[in-house]
PyMOL CGO cylinders between C-alpha atoms (Angstrom):
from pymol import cmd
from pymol.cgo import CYLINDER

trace = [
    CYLINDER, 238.90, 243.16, 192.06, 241.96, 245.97, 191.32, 0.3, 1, 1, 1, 1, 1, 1,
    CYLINDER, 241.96, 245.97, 191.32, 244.92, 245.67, 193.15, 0.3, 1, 1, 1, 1, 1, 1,
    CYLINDER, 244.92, 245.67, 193.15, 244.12, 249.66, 193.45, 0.3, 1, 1, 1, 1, 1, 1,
    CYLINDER, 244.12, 249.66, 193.45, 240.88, 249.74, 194.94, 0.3, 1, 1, 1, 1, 1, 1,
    CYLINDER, 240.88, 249.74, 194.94, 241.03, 250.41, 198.50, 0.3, 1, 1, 1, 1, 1, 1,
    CYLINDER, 241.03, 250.41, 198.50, 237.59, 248.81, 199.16, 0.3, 1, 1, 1, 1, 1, 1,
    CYLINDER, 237.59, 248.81, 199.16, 237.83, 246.93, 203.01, 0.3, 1, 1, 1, 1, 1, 1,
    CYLINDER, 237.83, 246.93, 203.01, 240.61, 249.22, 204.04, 0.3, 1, 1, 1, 1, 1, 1,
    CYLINDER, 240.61, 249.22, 204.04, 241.03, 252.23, 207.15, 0.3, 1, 1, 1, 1, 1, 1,
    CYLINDER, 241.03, 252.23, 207.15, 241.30, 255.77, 206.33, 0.3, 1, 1, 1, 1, 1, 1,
    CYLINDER, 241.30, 255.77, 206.33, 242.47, 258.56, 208.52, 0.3, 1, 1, 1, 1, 1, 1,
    CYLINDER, 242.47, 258.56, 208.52, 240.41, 261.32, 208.15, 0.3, 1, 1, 1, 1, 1, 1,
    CYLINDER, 240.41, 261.32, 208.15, 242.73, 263.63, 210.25, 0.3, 1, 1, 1, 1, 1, 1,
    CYLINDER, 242.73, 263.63, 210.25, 245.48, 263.09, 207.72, 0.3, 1, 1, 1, 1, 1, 1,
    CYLINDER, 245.48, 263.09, 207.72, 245.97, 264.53, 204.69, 0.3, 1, 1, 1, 1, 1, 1,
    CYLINDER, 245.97, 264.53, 204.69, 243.05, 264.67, 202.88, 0.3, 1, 1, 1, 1, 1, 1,
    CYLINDER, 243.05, 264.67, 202.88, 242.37, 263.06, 199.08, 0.3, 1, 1, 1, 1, 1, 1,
    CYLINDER, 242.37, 263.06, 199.08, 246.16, 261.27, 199.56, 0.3, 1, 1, 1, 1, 1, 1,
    CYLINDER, 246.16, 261.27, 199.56, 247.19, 258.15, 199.31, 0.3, 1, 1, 1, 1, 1, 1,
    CYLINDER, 247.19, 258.15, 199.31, 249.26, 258.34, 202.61, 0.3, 1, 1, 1, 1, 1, 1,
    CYLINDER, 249.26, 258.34, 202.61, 245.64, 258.50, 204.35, 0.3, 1, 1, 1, 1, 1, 1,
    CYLINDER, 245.64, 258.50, 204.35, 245.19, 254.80, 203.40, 0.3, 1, 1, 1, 1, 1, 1,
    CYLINDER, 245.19, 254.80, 203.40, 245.83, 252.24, 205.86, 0.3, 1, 1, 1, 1, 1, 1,
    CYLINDER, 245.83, 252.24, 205.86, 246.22, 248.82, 206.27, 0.3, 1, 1, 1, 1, 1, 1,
    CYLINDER, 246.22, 248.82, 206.27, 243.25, 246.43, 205.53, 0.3, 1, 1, 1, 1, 1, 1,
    CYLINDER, 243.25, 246.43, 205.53, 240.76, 245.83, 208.06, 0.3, 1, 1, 1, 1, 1, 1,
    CYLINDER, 240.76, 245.83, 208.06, 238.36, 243.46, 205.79, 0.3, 1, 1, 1, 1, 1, 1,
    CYLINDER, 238.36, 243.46, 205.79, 239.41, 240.69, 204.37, 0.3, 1, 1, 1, 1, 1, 1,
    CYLINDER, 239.41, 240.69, 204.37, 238.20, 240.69, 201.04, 0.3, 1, 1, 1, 1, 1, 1,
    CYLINDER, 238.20, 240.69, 201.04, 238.79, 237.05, 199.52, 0.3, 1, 1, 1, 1, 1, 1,
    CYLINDER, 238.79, 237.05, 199.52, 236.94, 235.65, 203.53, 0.3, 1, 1, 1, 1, 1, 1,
    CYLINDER, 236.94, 235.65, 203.53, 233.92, 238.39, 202.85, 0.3, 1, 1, 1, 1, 1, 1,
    CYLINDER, 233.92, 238.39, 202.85, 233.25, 237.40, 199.33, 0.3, 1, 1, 1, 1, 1, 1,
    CYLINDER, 233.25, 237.40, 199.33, 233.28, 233.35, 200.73, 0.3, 1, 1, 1, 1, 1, 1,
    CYLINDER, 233.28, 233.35, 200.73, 230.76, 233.98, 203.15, 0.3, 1, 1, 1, 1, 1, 1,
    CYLINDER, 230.76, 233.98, 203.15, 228.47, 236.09, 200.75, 0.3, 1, 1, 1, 1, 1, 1,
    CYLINDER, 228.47, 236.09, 200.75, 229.90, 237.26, 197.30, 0.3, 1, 1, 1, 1, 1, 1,
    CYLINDER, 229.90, 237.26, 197.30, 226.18, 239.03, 196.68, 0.3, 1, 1, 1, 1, 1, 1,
    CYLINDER, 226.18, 239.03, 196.68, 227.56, 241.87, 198.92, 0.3, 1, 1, 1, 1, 1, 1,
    CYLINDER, 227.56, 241.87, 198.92, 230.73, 242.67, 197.16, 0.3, 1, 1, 1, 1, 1, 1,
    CYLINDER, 230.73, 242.67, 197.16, 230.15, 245.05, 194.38, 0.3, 1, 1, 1, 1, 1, 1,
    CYLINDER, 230.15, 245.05, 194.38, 232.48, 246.50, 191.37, 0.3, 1, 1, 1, 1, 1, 1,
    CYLINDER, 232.48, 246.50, 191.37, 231.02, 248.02, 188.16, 0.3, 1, 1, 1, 1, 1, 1,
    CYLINDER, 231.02, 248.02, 188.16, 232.45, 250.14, 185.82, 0.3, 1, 1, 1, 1, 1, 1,
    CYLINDER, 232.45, 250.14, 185.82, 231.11, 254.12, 185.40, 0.3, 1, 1, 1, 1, 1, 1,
    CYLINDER, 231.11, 254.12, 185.40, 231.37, 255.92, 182.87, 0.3, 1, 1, 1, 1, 1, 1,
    CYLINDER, 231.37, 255.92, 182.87, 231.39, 259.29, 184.10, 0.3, 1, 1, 1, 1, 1, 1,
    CYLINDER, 231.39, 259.29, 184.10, 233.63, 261.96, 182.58, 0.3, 1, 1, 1, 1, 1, 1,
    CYLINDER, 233.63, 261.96, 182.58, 233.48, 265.45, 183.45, 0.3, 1, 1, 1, 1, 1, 1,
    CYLINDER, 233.48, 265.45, 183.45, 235.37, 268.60, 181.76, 0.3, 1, 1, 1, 1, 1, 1,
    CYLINDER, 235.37, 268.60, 181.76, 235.46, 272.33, 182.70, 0.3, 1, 1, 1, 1, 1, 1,
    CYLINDER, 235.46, 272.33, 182.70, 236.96, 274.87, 180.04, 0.3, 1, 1, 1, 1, 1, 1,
    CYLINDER, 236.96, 274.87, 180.04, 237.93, 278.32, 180.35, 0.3, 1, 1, 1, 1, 1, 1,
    CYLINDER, 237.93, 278.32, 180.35, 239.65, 280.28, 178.27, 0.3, 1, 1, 1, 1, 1, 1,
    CYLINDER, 239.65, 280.28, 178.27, 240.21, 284.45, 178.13, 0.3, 1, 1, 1, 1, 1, 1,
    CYLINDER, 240.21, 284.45, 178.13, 241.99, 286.73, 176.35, 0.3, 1, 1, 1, 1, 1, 1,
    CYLINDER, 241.99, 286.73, 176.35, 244.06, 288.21, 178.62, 0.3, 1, 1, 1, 1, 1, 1,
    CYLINDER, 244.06, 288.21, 178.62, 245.11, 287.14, 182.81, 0.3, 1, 1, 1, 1, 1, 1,
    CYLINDER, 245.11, 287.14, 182.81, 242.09, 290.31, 184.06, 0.3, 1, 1, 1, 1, 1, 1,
    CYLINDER, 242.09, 290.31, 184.06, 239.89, 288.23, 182.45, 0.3, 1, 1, 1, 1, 1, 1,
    CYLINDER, 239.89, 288.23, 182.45, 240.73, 285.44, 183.09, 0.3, 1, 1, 1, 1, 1, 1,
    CYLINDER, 240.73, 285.44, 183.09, 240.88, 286.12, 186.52, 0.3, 1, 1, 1, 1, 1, 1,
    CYLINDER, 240.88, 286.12, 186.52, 237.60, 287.85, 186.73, 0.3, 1, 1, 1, 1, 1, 1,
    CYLINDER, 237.60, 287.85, 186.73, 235.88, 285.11, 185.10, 0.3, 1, 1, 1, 1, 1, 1,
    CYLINDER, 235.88, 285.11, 185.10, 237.50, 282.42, 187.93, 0.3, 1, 1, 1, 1, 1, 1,
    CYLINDER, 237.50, 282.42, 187.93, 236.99, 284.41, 190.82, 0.3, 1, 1, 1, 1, 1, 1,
    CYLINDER, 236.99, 284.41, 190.82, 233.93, 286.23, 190.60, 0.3, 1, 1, 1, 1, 1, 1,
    CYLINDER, 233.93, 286.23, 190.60, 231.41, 283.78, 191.21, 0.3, 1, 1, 1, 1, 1, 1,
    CYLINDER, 231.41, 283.78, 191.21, 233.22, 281.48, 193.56, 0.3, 1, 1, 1, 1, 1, 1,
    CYLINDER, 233.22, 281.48, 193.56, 232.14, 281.41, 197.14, 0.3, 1, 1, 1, 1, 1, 1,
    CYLINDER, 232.14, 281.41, 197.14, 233.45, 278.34, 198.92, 0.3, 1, 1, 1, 1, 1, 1,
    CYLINDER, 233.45, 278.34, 198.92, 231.86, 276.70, 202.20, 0.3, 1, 1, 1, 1, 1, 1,
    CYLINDER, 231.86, 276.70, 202.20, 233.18, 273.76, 203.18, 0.3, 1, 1, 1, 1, 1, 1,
    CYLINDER, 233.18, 273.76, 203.18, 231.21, 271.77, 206.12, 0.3, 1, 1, 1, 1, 1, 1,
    CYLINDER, 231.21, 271.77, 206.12, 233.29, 270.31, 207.58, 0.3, 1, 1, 1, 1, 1, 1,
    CYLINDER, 233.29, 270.31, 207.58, 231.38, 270.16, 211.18, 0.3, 1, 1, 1, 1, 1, 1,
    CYLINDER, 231.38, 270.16, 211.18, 231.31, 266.30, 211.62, 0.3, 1, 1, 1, 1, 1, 1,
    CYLINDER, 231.31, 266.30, 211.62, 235.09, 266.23, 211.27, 0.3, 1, 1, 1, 1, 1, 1,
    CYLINDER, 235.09, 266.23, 211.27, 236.63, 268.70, 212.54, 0.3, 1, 1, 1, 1, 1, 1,
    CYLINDER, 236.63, 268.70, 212.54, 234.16, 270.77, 214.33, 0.3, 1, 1, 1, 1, 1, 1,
    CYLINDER, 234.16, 270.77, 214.33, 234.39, 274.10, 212.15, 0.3, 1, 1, 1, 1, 1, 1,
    CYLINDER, 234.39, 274.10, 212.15, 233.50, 275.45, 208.44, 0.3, 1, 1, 1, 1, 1, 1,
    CYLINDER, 233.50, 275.45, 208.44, 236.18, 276.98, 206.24, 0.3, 1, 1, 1, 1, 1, 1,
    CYLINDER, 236.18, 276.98, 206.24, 234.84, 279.51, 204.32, 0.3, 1, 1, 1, 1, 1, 1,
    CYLINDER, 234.84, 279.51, 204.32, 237.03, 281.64, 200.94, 0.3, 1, 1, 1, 1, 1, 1,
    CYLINDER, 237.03, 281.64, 200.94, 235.13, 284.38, 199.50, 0.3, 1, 1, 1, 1, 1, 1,
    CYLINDER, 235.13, 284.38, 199.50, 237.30, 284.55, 196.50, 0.3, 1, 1, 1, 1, 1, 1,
    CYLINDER, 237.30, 284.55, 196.50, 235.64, 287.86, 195.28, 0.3, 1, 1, 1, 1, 1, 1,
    CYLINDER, 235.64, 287.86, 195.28, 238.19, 289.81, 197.68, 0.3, 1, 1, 1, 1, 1, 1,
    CYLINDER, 238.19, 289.81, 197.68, 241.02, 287.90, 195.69, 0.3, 1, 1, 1, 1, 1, 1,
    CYLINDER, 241.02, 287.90, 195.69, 244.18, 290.40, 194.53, 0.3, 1, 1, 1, 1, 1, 1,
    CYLINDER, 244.18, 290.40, 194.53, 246.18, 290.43, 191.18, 0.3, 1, 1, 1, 1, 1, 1,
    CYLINDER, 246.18, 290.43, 191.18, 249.29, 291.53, 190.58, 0.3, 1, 1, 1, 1, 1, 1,
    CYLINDER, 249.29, 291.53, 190.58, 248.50, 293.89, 187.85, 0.3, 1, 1, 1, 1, 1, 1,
    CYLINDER, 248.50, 293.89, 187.85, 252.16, 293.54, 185.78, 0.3, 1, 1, 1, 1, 1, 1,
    CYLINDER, 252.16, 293.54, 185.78, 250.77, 289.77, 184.51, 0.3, 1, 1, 1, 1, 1, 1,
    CYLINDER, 250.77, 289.77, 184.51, 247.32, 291.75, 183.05, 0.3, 1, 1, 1, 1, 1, 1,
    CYLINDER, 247.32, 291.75, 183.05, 249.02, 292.02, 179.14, 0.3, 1, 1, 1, 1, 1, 1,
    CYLINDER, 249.02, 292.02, 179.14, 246.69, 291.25, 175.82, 0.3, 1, 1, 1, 1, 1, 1,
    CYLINDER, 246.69, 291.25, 175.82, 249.88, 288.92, 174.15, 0.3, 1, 1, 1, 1, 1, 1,
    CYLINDER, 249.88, 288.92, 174.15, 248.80, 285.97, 175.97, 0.3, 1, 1, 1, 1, 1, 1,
    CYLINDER, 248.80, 285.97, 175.97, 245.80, 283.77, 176.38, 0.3, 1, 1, 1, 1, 1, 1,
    CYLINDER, 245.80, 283.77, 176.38, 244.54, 282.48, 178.83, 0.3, 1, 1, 1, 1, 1, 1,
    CYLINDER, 244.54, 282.48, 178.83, 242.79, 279.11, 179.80, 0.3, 1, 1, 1, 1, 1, 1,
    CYLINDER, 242.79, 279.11, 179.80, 242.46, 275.59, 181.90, 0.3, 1, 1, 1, 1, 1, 1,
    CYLINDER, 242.46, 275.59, 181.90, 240.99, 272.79, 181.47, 0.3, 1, 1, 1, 1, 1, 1,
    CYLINDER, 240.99, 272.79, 181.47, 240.03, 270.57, 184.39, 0.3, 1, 1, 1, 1, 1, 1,
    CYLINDER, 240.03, 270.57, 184.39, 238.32, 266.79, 183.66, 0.3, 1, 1, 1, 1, 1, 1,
    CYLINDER, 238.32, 266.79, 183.66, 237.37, 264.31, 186.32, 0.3, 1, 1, 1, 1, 1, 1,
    CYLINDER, 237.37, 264.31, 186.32, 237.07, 260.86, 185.41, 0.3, 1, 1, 1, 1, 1, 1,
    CYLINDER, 237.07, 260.86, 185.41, 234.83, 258.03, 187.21, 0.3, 1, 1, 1, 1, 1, 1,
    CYLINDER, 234.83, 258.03, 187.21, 235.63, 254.64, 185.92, 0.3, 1, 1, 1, 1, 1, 1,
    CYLINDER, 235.63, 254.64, 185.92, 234.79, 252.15, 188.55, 0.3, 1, 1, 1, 1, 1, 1,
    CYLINDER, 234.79, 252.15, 188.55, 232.64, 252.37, 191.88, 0.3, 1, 1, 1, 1, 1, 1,
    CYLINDER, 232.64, 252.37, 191.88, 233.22, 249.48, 194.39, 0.3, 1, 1, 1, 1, 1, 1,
    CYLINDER, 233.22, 249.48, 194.39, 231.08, 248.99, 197.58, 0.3, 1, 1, 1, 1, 1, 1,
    CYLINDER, 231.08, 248.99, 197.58, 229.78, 246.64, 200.35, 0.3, 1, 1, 1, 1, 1, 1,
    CYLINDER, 229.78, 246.64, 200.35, 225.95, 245.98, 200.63, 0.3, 1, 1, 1, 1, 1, 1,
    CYLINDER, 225.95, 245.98, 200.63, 226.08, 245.21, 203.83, 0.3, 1, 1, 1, 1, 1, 1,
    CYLINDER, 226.08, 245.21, 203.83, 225.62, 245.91, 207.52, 0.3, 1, 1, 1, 1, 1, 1,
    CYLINDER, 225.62, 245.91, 207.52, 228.22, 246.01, 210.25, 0.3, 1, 1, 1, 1, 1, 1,
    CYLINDER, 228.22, 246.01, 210.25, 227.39, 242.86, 211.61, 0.3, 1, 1, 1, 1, 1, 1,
    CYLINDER, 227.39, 242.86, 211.61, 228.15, 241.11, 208.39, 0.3, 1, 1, 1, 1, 1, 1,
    CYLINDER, 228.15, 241.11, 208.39, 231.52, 243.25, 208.13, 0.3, 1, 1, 1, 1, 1, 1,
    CYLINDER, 231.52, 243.25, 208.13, 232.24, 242.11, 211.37, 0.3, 1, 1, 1, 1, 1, 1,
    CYLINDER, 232.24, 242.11, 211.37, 232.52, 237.86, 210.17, 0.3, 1, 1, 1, 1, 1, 1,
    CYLINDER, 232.52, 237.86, 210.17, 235.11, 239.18, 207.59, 0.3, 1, 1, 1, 1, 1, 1,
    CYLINDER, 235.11, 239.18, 207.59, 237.51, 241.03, 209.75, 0.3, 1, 1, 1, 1, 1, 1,
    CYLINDER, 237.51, 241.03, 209.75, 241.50, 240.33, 208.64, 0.3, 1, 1, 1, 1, 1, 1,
    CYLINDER, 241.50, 240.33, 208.64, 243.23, 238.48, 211.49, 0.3, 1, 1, 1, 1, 1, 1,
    CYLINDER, 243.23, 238.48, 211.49, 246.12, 241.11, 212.34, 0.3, 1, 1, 1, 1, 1, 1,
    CYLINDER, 246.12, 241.11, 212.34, 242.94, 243.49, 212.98, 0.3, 1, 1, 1, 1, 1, 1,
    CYLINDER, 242.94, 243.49, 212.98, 241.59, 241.43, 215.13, 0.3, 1, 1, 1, 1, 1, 1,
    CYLINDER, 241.59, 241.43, 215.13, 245.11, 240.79, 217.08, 0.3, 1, 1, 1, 1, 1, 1,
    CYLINDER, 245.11, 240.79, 217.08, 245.57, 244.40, 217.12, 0.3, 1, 1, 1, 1, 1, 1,
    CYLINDER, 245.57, 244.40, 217.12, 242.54, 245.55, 218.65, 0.3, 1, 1, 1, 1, 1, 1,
    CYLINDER, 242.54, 245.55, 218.65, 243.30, 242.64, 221.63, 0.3, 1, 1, 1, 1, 1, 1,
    CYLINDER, 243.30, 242.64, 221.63, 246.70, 243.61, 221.79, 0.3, 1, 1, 1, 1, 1, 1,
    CYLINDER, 246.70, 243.61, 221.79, 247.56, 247.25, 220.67, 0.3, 1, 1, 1, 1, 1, 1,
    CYLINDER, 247.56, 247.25, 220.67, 246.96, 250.82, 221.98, 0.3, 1, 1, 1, 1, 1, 1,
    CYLINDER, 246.96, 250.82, 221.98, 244.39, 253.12, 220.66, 0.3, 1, 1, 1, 1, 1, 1,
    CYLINDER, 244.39, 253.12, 220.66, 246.96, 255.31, 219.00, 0.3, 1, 1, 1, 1, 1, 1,
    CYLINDER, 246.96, 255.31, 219.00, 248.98, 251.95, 217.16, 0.3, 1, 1, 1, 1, 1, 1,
    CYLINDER, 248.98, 251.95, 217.16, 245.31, 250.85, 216.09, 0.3, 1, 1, 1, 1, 1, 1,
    CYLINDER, 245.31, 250.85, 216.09, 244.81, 254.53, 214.54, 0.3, 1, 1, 1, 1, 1, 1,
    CYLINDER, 244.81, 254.53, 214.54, 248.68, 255.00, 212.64, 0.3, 1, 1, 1, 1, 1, 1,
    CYLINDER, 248.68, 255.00, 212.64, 248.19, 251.28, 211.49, 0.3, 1, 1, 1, 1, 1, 1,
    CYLINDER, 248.19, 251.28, 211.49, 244.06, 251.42, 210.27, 0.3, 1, 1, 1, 1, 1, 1,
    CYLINDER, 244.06, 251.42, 210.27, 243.38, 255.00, 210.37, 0.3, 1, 1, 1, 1, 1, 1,
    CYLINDER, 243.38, 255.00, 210.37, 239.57, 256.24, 211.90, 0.3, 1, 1, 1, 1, 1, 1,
    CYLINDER, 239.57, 256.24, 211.90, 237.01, 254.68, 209.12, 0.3, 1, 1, 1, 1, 1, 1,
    CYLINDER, 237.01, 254.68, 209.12, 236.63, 252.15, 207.47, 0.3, 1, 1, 1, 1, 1, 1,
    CYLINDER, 236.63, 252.15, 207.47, 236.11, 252.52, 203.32, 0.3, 1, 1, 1, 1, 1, 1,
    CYLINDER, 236.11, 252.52, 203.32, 232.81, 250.74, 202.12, 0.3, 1, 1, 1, 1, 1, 1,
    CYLINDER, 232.81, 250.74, 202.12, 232.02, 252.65, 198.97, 0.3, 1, 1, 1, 1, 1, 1,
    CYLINDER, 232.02, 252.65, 198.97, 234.75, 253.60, 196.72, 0.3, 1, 1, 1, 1, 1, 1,
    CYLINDER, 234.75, 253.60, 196.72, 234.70, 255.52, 193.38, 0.3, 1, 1, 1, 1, 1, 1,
    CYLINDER, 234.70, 255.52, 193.38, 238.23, 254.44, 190.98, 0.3, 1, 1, 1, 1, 1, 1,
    CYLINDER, 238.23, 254.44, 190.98, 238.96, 257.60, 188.49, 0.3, 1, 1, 1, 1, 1, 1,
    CYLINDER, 238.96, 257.60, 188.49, 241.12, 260.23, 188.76, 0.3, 1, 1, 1, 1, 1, 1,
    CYLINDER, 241.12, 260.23, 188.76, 241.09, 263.95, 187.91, 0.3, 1, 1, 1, 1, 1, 1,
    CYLINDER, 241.09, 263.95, 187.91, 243.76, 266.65, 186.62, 0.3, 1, 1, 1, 1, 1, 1,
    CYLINDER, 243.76, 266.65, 186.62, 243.95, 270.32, 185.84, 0.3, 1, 1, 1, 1, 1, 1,
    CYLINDER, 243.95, 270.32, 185.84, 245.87, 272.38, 182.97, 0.3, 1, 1, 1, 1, 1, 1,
    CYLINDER, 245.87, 272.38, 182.97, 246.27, 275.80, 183.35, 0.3, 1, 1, 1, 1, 1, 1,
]
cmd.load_cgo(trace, "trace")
């Protein structure tokens, strides 16, 4: 298994979201889990690739063709108790970067090349539980046990990585 998945480990959703700082420390321990059942650890590659193009003649454009259809609603009820919603449509331009000698474009892709998970239950998590978790939880407060192993657990993890040109 990659020394870069994060499969087994906390996460701390009220940090920063999508970065690597949100990681914490391992709560699973792999190499014991995969002893007592290695039917229930799973890693396969993907081959998933996805790329967005746009490209316009001039920054109006360009601009129109980004902004005018997006309406963004994120749920985010379960987590923090509130939606965030951008109309993008009400968007403003600084007029002086609107000039026909440049083009312009970006390019997004999103890559999936491995998806790791657990098939199985809490109970069977439970047996594989690393020993300074299980010292911690007997010994540590509620907020050590949250800065050390965040407030979930990762079971299902998808390795890739995306970027953006503009």
């Amino acid at each position: 298994m990659s020394s870069n998945n994060c499969l087994g480990k906390g996460y701390d959703i009220s940090g920063l979201y999508a970065d690597n700082r949100s990681v914490k420390a391992p709560i699973i321990d792999i190499p014991q889990f995969i002893k007592l059942d290695s039917s229930r650890v799973h890693m396969f590659p993907i081959g998933y690739q996805d790329t967005h193009e746009i490209y316009e003649e001039n920054a109006e454009e360009y601009s129109k063709g980004n902004t005018s259809k997006v309406n963004i609603k994120f749920p985010l009820t379960k987590v923090f108790g509130n939606d965030i919603t951008w109309n993008m449509n009400n968007s403003k331009f600084d007029s002086t970067y609107y000039h026909g000698k440049f083009i312009y474009g970006s390019v997004s892709k999103m890559i999936i090349r491995y998806q790791s998970y657990f098939s199985a239950d809490v109970e069977d998590l439970k047996k594989a539980l690393t020993q300074s978790f299980k010292n911690d939880l007997q010994n540590r407060s509620a907020e050590f046990i949250i800065n050390t192993y965040g407030t979930h657990l990762m079971t299902n993890i998808f390795l890739g990585g995306k970027f953006k040109i503009i």
